[in-house]
C-alpha positions as a Python dict, from the first residue, in 0.01 Angstrom:
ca = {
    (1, 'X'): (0, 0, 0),
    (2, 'X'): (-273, -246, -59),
    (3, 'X'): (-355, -361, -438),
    (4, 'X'): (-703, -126, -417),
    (5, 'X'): (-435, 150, -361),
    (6, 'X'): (-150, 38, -662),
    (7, 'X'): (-498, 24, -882),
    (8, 'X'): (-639, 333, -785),
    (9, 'X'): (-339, 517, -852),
    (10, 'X'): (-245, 381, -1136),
    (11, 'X'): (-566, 406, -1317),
    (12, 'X'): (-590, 809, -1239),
    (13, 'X'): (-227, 842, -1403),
    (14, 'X'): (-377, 655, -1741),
    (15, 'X'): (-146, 709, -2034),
    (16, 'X'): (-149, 593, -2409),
    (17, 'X'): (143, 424, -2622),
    (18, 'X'): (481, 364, -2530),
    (19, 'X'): (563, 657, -2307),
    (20, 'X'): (442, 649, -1990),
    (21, 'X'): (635, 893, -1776),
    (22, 'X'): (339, 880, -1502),
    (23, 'X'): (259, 508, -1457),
    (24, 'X'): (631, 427, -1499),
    (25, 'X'): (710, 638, -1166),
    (26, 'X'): (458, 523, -972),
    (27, 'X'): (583, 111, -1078),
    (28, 'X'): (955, 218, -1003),
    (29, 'X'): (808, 364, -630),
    (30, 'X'): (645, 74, -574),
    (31, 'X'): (943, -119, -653),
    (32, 'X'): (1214, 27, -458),
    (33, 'X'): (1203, -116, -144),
    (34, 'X'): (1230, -461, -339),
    (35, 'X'): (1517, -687, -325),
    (36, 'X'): (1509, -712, -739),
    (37, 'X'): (1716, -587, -1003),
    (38, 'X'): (1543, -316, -1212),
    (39, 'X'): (1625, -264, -1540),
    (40, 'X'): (1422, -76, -1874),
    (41, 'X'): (1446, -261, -2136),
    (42, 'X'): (1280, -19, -2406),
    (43, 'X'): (1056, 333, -2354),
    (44, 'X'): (877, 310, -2042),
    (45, 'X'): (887, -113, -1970),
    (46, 'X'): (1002, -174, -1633),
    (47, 'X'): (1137, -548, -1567),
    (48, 'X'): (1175, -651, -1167),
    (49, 'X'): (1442, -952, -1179),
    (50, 'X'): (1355, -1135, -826),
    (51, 'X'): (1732, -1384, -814),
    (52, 'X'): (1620, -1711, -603),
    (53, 'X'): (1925, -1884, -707),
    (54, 'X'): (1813, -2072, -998),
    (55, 'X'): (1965, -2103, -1326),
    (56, 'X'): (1621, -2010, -1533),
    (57, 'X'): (1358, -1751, -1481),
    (58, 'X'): (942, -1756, -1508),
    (59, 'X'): (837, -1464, -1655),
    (60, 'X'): (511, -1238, -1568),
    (61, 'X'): (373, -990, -1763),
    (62, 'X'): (116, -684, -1707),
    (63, 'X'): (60, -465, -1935),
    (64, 'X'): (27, -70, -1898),
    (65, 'X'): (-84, 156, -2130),
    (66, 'X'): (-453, 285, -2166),
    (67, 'X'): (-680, 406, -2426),
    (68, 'X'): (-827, 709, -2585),
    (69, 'X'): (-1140, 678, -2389),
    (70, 'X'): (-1303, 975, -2172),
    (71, 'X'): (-1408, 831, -1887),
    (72, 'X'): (-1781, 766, -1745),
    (73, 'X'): (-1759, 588, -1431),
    (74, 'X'): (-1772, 886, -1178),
    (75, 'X'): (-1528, 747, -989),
    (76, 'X'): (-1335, 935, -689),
    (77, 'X'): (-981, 879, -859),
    (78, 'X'): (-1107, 861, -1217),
    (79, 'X'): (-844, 990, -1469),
    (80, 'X'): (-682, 1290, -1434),
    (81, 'X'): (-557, 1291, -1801),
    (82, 'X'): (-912, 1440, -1969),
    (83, 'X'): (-960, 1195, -2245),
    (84, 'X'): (-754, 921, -2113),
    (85, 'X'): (-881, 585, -1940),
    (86, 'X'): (-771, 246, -1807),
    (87, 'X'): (-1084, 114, -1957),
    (88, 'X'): (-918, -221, -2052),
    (89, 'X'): (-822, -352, -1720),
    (90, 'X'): (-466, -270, -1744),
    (91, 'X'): (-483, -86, -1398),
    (92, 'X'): (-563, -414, -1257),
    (93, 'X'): (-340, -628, -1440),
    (94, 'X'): (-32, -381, -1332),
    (95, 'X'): (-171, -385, -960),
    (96, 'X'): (-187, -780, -974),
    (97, 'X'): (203, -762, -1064),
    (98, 'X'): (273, -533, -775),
    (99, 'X'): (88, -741, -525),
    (100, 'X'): (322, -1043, -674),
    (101, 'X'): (608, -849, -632),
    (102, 'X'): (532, -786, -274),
    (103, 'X'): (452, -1149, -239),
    (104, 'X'): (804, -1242, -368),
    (105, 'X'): (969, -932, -135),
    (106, 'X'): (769, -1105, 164),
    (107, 'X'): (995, -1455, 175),
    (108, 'X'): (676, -1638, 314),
    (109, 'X'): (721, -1890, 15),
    (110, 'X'): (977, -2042, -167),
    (111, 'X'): (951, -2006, -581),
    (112, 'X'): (1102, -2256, -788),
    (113, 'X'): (1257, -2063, -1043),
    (114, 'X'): (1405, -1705, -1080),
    (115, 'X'): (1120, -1465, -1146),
    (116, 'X'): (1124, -1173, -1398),
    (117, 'X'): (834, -929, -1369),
    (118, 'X'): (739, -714, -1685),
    (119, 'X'): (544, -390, -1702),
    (120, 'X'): (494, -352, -2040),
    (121, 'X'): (378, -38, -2230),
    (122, 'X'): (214, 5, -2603),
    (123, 'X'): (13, -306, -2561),
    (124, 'X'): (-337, -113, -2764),
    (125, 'X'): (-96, 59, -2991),
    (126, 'X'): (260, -43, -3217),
    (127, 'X'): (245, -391, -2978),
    (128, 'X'): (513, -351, -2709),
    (129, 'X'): (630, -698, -2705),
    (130, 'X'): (855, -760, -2938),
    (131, 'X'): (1062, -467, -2867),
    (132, 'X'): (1119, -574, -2536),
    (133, 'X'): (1190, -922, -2680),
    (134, 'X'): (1450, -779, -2899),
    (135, 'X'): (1595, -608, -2644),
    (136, 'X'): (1740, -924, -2532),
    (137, 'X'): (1632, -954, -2172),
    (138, 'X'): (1480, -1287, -2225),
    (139, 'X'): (1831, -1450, -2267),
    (140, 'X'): (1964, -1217, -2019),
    (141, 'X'): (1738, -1373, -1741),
    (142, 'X'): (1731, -1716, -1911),
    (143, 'X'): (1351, -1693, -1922),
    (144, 'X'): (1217, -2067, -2007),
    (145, 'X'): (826, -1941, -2011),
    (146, 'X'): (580, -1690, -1929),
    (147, 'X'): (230, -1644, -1812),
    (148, 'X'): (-22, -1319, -1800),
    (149, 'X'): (-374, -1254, -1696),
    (150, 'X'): (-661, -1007, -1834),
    (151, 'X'): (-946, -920, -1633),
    (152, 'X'): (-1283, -1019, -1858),
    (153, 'X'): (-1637, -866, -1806),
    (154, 'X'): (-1847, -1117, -1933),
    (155, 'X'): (-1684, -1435, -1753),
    (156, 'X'): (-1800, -1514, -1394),
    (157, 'X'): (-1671, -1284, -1113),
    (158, 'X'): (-1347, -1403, -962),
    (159, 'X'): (-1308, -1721, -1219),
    (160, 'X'): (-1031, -1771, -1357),
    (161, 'X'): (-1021, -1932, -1712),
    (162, 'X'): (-775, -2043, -1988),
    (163, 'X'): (-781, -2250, -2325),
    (164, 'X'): (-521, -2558, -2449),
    (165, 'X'): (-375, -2444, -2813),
    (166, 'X'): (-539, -2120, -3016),
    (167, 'X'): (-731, -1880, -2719),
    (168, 'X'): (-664, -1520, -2925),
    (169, 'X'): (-617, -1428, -3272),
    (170, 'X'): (-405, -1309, -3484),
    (171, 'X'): (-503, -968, -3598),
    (172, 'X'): (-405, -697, -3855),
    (173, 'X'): (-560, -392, -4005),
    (174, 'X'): (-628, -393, -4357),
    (175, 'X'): (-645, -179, -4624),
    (176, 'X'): (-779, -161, -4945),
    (177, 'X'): (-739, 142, -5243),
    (178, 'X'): (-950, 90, -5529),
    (179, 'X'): (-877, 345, -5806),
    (180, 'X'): (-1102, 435, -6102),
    (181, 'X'): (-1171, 731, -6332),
    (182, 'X'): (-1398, 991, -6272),
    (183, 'X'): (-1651, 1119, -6523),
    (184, 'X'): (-2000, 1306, -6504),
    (185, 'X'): (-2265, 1087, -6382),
    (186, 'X'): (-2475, 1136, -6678),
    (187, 'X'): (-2164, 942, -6876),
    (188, 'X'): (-2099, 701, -6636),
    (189, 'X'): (-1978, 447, -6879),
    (190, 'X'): (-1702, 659, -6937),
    (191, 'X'): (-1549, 624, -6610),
    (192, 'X'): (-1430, 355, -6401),
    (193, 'X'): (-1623, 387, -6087),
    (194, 'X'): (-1457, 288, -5749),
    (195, 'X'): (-1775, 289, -5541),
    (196, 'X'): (-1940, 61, -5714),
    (197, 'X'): (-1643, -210, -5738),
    (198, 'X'): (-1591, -178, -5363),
    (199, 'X'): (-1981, -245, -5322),
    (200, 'X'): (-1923, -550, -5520),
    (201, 'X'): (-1603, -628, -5373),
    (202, 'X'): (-1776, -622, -4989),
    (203, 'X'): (-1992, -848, -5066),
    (204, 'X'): (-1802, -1111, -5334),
    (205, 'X'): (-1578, -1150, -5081),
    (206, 'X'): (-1811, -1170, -4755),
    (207, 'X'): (-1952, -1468, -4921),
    (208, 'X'): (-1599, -1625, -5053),
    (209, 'X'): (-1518, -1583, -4657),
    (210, 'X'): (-1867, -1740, -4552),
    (211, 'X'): (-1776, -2046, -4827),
    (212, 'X'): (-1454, -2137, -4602),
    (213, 'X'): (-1662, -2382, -4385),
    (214, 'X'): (-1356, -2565, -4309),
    (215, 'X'): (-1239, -2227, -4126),
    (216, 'X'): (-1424, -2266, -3803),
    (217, 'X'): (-1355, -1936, -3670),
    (218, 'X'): (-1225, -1659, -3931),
    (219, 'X'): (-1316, -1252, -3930),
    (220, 'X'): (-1208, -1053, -4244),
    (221, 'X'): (-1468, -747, -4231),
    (222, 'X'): (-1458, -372, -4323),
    (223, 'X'): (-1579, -127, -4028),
    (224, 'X'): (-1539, 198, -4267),
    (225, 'X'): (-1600, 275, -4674),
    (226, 'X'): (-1487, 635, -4794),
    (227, 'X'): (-1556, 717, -5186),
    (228, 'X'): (-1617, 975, -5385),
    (229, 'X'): (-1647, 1367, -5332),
    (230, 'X'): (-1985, 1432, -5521),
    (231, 'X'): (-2321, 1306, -5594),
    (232, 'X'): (-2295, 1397, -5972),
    (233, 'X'): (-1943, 1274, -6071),
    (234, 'X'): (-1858, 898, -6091),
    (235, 'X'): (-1608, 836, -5775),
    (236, 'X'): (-1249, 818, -5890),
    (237, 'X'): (-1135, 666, -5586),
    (238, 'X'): (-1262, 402, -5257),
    (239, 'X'): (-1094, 345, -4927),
    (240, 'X'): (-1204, 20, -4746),
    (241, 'X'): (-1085, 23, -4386),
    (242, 'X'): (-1117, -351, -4146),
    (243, 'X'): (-933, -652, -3945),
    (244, 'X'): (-857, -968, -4038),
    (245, 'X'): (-860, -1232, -3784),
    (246, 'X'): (-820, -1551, -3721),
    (247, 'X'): (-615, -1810, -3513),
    (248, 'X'): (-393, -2009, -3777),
    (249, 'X'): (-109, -1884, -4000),
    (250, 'X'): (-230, -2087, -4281),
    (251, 'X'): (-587, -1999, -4231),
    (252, 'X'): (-434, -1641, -4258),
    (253, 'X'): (-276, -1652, -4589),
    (254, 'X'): (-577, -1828, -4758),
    (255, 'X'): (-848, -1573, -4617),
    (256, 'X'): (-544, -1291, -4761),
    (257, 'X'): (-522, -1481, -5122),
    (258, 'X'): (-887, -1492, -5112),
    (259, 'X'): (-887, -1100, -5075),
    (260, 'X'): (-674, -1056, -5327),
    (261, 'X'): (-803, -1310, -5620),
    (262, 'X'): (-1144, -1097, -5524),
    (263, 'X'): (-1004, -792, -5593),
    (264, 'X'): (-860, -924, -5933),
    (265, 'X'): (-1162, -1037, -6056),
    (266, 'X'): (-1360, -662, -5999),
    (267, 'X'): (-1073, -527, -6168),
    (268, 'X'): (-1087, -719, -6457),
    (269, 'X'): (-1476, -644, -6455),
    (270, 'X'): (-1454, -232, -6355),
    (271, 'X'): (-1123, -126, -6498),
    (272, 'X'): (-1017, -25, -6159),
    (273, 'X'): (-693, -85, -5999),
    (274, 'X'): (-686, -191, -5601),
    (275, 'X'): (-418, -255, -5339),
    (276, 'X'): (-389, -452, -5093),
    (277, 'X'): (-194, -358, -4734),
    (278, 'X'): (-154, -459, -4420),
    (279, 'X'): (21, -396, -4121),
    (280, 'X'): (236, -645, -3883),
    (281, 'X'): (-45, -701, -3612),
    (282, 'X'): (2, -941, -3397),
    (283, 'X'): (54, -1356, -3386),
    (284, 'X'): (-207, -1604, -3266),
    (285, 'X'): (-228, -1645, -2922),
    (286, 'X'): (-127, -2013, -2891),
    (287, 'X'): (-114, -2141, -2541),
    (288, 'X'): (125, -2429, -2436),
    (289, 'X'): (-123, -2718, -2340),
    (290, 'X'): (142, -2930, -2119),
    (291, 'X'): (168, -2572, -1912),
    (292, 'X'): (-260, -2530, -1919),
    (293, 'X'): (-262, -2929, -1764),
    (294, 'X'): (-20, -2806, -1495),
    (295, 'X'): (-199, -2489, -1454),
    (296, 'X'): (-565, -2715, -1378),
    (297, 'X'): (-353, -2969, -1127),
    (298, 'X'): (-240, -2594, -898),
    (299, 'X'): (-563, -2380, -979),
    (300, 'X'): (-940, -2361, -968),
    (301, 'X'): (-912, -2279, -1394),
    (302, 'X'): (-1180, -2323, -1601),
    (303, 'X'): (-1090, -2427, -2037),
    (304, 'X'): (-1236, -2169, -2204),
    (305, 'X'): (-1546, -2328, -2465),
    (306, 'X'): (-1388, -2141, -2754),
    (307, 'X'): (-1136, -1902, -2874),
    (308, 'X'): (-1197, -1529, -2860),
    (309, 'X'): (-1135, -1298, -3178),
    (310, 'X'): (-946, -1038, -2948),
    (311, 'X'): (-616, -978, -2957),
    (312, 'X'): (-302, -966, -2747),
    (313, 'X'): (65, -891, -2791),
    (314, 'X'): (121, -1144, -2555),
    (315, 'X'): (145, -1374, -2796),
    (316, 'X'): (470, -1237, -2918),
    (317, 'X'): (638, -1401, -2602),
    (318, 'X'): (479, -1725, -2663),
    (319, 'X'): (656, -1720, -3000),
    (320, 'X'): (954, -1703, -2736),
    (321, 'X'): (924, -1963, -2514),
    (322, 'X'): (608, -2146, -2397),
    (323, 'X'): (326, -1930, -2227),
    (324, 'X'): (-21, -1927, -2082),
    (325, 'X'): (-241, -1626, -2057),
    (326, 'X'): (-522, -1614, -1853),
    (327, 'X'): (-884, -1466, -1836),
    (328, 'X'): (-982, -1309, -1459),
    (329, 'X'): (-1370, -1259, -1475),
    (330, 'X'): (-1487, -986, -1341),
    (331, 'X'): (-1865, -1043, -1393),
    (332, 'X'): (-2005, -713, -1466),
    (333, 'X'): (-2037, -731, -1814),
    (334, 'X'): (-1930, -391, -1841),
    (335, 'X'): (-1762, -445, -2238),
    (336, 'X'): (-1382, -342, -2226),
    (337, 'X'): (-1267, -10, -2409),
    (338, 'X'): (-1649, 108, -2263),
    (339, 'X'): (-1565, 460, -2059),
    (340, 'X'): (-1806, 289, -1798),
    (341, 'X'): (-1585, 5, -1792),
    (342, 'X'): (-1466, -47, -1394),
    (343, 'X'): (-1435, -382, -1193),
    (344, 'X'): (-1485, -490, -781),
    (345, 'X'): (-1116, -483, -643),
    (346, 'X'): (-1179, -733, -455),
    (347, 'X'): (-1120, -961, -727),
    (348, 'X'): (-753, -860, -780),
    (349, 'X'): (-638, -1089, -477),
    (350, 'X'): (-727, -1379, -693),
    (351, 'X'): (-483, -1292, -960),
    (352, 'X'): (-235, -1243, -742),
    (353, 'X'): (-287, -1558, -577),
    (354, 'X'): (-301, -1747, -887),
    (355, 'X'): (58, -1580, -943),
    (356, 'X'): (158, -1687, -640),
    (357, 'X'): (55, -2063, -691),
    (358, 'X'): (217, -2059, -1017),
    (359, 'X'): (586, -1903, -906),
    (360, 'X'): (549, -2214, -554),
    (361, 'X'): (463, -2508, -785),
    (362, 'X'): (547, -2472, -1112),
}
């Protein structure tokens, strides 16, 4: 099969999470006729162990899993899941793996290390890194470091682009309950009323964010506010729903204790009560500058101007052993998770090229 045909199939069996009966089969097919150890380390993950002898391994990762999205492209072997869509790239970055894998099968080159290839589900969901970490394959394989590439929209088409140190954030959801007392709008000073202490607590803390000018880049915004049932009661209750972000664990607790001495103070003002939660999320995605140098001496790669507030799971590997993950433009500007979202093919050569330079010289 050529990678236009790994892609194409893989992007019409699109699946979501960590179980990925479909996209799993049509890896393992691919696979078989490879001179590599399978094995699966956790739900649907597939790892290709290519043994050249060595006593350490180079890892490469693709992830697998695709979104929610109904799709809008019109293409001939669009989704067949209704409601389903590779509209992240995923297709291509699995594809790219395969064509590596046939490289490897082919013998025309010689690697220098032991090569582990990971398919790797749950990457937009629970984050399906560190399961496979804990799995214990790493040691198995004596993995030493890793490297992964992401197709990009608004980057030039075919270039291929990294960044020394921070590149992708570290994320988590957050949540914040404030609770009040309701009371009849006409006594309003009788309740405690949520909706207006989460009005003031948007915007106290929106500026206390903006005031962190020694932050340089730093997200901690609220895409959704629920409060309140009706318009003549005062609202007994406020859900504020948004990310924080940003690309240094440090950085991270301050923007976090500046949440949190916000909330305090409207407390103290309103009566209310609020909590705070988060979720794990995912690290910073630090990449290891000695590996970027040696990257730039075997590849045409480009250092990225500035970091990007996406996020990656990725980055849980890197917390492993040193990594670099790479940007693959694809120059449409189509914006990823868009259900138009689709890429030239011809493009996906390139990655596995640049996989191929990176297994023969590094």
């Amino acid at each position: 099969m050529e990678l236009k045909d790994y892609r194409r199939a893989l992007h019409a069996a699109a699946e979501t999470g960590e179980k990925l009966p479909l996209t799993q089969s049509i890896i393992k097919k691919a696979l078989s006729g490879c001179r590599c150890g399978l094995t699966y380390p956790w739900e649907s993950a597939v790892c290709a162990y290519f043994d050249f002898g060595f006593d350490k391994a180079t890892a490469l990762r693709a992830d697998m899993d695709a979104l929610p999205v109904t799709e809008k492209t019109g293409l001939e072997f669009c989704s067949k899941i209704r409601g389903v869509m590779h509209a992240c790239g995923h297709d291509g970055h699995m594809a790219m793996l395969l064509g590596a894998a046939m490289e490897l099968q082919s013998g025309r080159f010689s690697p220098k290390s032991n090569i582990l290839l990971i398919f790797q589900p749950a990457e937009e969901t629970t984050g399906g890194a560190k399961p496979i970490l804990d799995s214990g394959v790493f040691e198995k394989y004596n993995v030493t470091r890793i490297f992964g590439m992401h197709l990009i929209p608004d980057l030039p088409k075919g270039a291929l682009y990294t960044k020394s140190g921070a590149m992708m954030a570290k994320s988590c959801e957050i949540t914040v309950d404030i609770e009040g007392k309701s009371s009849h709008i006409a006594k309003y000073e009788e309740g405690a009323d949520a909706l207006l202490a989460a009005a003031e607590f948007i915007t106290q803390l929106y500026s206390g964010v903006d005031k962190l000018s020694d932050i340089e880049y730093k997200l901690l915004r609220f895409g959704r506010l629920t409060s309140g049932s009706v318009r003549n009661a005062v609202s007994p209750h406020s859900e504020l729903t948004g990310s924080l972000r940003c690309f240094d664990e440090n950085d991270f607790d301050r923007l976090l204790t500046l949440a949190k001495s916000t909330a305090a103070r409207i407390d103290a003002l309103h009566k209310t009560k609020t909590t705070i939660s988060l979720n794990e999320g995912y690290p910073p995605l630090i990449n290891d500058s000695e590996l970027v140098q040696k990257l730039k001496q075997i590849l045409p790669i480009r250092e990225l101007e500035a970091p990007r507030m996406i996020t990656d799971d990725f980055s849980w590997y890197q917390k492993k052993v040193p990594g670099v993950y790479i940007f693959l433009g694809t120059g449409t500007n189509i914006p990823l998770h868009s259900p138009e979202f689709d890429f030239d093919e011809g493009i996906l050569k390139i990655g596995v090229n640049a996989y191929k330079a990176i297994t023969e010289n590094l």
